[in-house]
N, C-alpha and C positions, 0 to 999 in steps of 0.2 A: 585234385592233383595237377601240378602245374607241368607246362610241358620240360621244365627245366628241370623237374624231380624223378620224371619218368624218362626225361635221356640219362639222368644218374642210375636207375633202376635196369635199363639196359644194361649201363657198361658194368655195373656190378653182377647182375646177371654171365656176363661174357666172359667177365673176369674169373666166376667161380667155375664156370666151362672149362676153359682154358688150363684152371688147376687142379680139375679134374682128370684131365686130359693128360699133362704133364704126369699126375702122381700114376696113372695107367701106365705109360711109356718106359716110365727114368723110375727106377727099382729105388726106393725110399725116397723119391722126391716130393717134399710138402708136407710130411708126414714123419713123425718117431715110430720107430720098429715096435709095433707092439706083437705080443708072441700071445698064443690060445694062452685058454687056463679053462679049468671045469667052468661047465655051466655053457660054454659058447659055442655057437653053430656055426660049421666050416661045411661051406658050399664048393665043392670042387668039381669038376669035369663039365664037360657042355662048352657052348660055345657061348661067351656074354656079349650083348648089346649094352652099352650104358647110356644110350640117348643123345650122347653127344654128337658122333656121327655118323655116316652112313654106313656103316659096314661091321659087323662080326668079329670079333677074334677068339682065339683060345681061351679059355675061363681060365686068369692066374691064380683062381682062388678069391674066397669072399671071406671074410671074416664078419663075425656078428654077436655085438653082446649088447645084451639088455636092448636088446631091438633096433640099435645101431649099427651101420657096418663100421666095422674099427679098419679095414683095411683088404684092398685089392691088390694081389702078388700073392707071392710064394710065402708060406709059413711051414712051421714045424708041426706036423699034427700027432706027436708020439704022447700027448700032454692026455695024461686019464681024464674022464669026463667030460670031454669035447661032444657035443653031437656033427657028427659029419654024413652032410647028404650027398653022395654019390650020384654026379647026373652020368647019362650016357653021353655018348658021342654026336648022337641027332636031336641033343635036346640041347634050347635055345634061351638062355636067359636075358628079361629083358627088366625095366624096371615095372612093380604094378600100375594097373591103367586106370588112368583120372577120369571122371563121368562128372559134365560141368552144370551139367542139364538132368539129372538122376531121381526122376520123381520116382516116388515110393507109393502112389498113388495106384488105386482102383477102383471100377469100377463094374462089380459082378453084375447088378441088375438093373441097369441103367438108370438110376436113381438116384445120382451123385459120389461124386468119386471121397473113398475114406484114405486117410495117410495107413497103410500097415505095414508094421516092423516087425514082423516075427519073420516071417518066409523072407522076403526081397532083400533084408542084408547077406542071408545065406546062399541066396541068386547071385548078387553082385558078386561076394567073392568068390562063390564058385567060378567066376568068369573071372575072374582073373582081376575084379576089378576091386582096388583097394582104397580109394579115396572118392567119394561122393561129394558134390551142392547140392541140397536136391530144385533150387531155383524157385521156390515159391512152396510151403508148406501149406496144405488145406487146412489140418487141423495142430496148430502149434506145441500143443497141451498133450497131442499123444506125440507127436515129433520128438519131442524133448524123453517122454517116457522110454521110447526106443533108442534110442541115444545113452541113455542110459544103462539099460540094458544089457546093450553092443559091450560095455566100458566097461561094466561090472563080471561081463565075460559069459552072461547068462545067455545071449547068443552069438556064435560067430558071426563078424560084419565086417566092412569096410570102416573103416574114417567116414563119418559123417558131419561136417562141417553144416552145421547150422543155417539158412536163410531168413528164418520167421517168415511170418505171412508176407503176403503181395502186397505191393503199395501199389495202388490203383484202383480198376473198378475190377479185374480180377478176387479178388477179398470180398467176400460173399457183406455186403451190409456198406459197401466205401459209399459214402458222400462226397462229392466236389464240394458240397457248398460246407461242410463241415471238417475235410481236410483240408484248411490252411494250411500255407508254409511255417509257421508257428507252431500248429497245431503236430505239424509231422514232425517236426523238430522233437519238439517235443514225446512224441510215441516211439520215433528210432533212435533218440539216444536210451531210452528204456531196453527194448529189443538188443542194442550196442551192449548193452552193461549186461545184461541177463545171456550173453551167450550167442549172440544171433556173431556168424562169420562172416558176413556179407547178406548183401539188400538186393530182390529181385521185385523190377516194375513189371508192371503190365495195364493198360486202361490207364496211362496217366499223364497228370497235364503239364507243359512246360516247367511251369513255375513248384508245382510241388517235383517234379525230378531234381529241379537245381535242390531244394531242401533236402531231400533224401541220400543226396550225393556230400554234401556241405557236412551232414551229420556223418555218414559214414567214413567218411575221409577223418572226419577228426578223430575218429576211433580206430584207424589205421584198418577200415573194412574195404570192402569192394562193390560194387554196385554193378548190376546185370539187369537188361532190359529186352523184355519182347515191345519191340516200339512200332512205328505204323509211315507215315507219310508226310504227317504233318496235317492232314486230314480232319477236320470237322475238331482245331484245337489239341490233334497227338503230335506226340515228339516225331520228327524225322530223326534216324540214327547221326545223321551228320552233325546238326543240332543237339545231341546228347553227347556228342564226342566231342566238341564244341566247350560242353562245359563240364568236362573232366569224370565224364564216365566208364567207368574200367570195362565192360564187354557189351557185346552189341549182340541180339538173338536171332535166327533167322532171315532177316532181313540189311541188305548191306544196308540200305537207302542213300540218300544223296539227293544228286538231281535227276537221278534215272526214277525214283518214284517221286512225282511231281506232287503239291498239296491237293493238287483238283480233284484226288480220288484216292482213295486206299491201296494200302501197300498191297493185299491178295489182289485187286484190279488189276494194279500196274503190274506185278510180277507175274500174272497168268496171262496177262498181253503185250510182255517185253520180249523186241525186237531185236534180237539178238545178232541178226544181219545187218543193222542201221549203223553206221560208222559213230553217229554220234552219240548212241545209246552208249556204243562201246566205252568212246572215249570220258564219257559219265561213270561207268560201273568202272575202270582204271583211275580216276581224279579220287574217286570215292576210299579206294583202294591204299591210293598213296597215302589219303586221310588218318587209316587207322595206324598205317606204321608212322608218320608224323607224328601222332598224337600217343603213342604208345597202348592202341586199345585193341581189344582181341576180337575175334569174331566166332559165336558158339554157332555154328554153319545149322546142325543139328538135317541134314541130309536127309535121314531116314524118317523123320515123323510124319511128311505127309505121305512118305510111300507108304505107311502104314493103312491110308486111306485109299489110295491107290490099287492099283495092277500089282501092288506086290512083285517089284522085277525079279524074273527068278536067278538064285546064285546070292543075290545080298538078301532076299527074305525067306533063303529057306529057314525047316526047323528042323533042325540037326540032334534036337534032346527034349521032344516029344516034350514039348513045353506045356501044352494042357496035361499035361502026368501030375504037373506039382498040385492042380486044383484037387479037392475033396472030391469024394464020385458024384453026393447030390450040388457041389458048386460048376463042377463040368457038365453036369446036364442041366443046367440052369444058362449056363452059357452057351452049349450047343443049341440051344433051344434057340438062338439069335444069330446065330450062324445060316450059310455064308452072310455075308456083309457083301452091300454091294457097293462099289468105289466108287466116290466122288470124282466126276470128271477134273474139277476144279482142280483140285489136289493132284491129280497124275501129272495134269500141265505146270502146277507149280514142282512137283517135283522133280522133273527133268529140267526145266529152268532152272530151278537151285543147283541143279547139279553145275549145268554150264557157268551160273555166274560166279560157283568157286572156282573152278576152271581159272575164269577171269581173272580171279583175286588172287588167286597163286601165282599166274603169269606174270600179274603187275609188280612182284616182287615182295607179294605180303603173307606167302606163308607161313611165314616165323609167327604171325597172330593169328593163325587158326588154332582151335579148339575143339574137343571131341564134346557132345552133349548129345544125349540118348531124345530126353523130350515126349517120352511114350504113358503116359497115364494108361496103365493094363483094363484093357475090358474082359483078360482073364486068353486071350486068345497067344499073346506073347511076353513076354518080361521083359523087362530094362534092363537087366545083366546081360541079357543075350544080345541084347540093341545095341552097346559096345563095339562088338564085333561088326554087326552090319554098319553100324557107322563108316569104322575104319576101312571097309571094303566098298561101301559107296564115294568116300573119298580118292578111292584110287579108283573108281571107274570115272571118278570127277579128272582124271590124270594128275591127282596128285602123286608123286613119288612114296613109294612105300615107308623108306627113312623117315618123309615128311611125316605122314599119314600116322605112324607110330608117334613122332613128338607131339603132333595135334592131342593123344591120347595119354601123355605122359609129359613129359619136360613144360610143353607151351601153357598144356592146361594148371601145373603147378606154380609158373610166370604169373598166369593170371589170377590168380586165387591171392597170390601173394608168396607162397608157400615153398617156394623153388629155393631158399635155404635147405631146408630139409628132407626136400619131395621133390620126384619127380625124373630123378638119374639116379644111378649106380655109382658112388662113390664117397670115400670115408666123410666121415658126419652125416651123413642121411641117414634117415630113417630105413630099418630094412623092410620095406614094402616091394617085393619083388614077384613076377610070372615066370615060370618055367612053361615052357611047351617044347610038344615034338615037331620038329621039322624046322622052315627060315622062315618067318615073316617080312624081311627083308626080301626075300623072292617070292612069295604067295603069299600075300594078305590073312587069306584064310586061314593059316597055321596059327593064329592068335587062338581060335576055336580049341586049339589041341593041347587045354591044359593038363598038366603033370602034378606041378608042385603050383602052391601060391602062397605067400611068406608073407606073413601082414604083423608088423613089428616084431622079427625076427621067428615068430612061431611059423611051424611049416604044417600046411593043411594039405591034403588029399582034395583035389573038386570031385572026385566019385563020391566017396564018402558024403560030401557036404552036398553033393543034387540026392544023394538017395535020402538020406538023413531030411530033405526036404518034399521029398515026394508024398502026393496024394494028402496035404498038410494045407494049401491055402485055399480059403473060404469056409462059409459057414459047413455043419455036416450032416445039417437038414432044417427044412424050417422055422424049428424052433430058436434057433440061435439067427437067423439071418439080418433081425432088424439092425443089428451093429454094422454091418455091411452095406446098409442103405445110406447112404450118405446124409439124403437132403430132410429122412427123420431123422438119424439122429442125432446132426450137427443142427436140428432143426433151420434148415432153409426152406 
């Protein structure tokens, strides 16, 4: 994507804001009066956010058919067969929350991690969270199975946008010396045609990134990268943004992580008092809004390894409940975990360098991404929420913090036609909670309602409905659970 397509993709983005915004305001403006009729869901009371901007107003009423909103205002609801959800007065609509980074991965007996889609879609939307990448699929073959699934309605789920496997040496079996640029070409216009939404790297080398970018751009996909420094022949982030890479993974890079050493080096021993460190992590900053490219921060994954700060990692829904009793005493058995020093220090560093990258004026490309592969101790639906509340310990603004999870993250996907705000032509993918999130972060945790193409789910329902459900439910069934038999690695 050239930088001339991505300032067009801006102003179009701004411009469908803006007429958002207007048809909010100016009673039928942008819009023909459409009136209920059976069959449709009228969302009333509560207070709505639509993503656009910082602040709340009175809910003028949602309208919703066939999983569309048809219109925000006043309507007639005398119309038989309408279903109408009455929110309260303390309840907050906002739109559902994107997860850019949403592996569906685990890992019960540390034996490699399997893709499972039966429980984790019904995690995700219980949290409110209705659109997933999950950034690198382990196993493609069941990805696609669960996916299916989700669609056939056989379990409730999010949106599950496709990645296929990892380009790199993340992909259990990759050769450098047998992925050619040719040869990638050739394998991700395959992945392109059969489904894949976008391409995540990891373990890869200059020259097969430009090919895996080259292919998915011409299929109108995206591309997402955990990259490194430049290090021992990896891509530096600057150099993938360079050549027209849509998001950038944990790591700004630039020239604050120099090639001499790897990116966890340099980020566990970034000087964050050195003027010129600074003046490196702001050049790098200005880089991704120049270039139109987003940043998946992904905050919480090394606190996972970490001290666990308390407040962004409590567990507020007795998240080992969902495991089977003999899959929870399989995991207790590896309990405590003791923290990676390495990881607490990069975790507070991440914290500060988004700090940085907000201040430089590039929060409009941040992105929420969870990034949690489960050892069965926490979930990725729940990691959502800590994200959004380690971004605002990061100081980012709560406003912000929300579109990082919503609006930014559908920019980046691609998908901000449809996704990602509150308003007519979108999809109705919506979170109800109790209380502001706009004033406590935390109130994201306090789902009510979650409306995933217009159907309206209870999250009680859908955690109990998942309780005491994932993992094997004794030894006999366990070896499916073992990754590295039975994907045989």
């Amino acid at each position: 994507m050239t930088v001339r397509s991505r300032a067009l993709d801006v102003f179009v983005a701004r411009a469908t804001a803006l007429v958002a915004i207007l048809v909010a305001i100016v009673p039928g403006a942008g819009q023909a009066q459409v009136s209920p009729r059976a069959g449709d869901l009228a969302i009333v009371g509560g207070r709505l956010w639509d993503g656009t901007g910082d602040e709340s107003r009175q809910n003028p009423g949602i309208l919703v058919r066939n999983g569309t909103i048809m219109a925000v205002g006043a309507f007639d609801l005398d119309t038989d067969g309408v279903e109408v959800l009455r929110l309260a007065s303390s309840h907050f609509i906002m739109p559902g929350l994107f997860d850019l980074h949403a592996h569906y991965a685990v890992d019960l007996f540390g034996e490699g991690r399997v893709d499972e889609y039966t429980v984790n879609p019904v995690l995700f939307l219980a949290n409110g969270v209705t659109s997933t990448f999950p950034a690198g699929e382990v196993d493609p073959a069941e990805a696609r199975r669960g996916r299916e699934r989700v669609a056939a309605g056989e379990i409730p789920g999010p949106r599950i946008y496709s990645s296929g496997p990892y380009w790199g040496t993340a992909r259990p079996g990759w050769s450098h010396e047998a992925m050619t640029p040719d040869s990638i070409r050739q394998e991700a216009a395959f992945w392109a045609l059969n489904g894949a939404r976008g391409f995540k790297a990891k373990g890869i080398r200059p020259e097969q990134l430009e090919a895996v970018i080259e292919v998915a751009h011409e299929h109108g996909l995206t591309v997402t990268g955990h990259l490194d420094s430049g290090f021992r022949a990896s891509v530096n982030p600057r150099d993938a943004i360079l050549m027209g890479i849509d998001r950038i993974e944990h790591f700004l890079g630039g020239d604050a992580l120099p090639a001499t050493r790897s990116a966890y080096a340099s980020l566990e021993a970034l000087d964050l008092e050195d003027a010129e460190t600074l003046d490196r992590i702001r050049k790098q900053a200005r880089l991704f809004v120049d270039q139109g490219a987003f940043f998946d921060a992904t905050l919480t994954a090394y606190g996972y390894f970490a001290d666990r700060e308390p407040g962004v990692f409590d567990d507020w829904a007795d998240e080992m409940g969902f495991l089977t009793p003999y899959a929870r005493a399989v995991v207790e058995d590896n309990l405590p975990r003791t923290p990676l020093d390495q990881f607490e220090r990069i975790y507070y560093v991440k914290r500060e360098t988004v700090g940085l990258f907000a201040a430089a004026g590039a929060v409009s490309q941040l992105t929420l991404g969870t990034d949690h592969p489960s050892w069965g101790e926490f979930w990725s639906g729940f990691g959502a929420h800590r994200e959004l509340h380690a971004m605002v310990r990061a100081g980012i603004p709560n406003a912000d913090a929300l579109r990082a999870g919503t609006v930014n993250a559908a920019r980046a996907l691609g998908v901000f036609e449809r996704l990602g705000s509150i308003a007519p032509g979108k999809y109705a993918d919506l979170l109800v909670v109790d209380g502001d999130p706009l004033t406590t972060i935390t109130d994201t945790r306090n789902g009510v309602h979650v409306v995933r193409s217009g159907r309206v789910y209870d999250p009680g329902t859908l955690f109990e409905s998942a309780r005491g459900t994932m993992g094997p439910r004794s030894g006999a069934d366990a070896d499916w659970w073992k990754g590295n038999l039975r994907l045989g690695r």
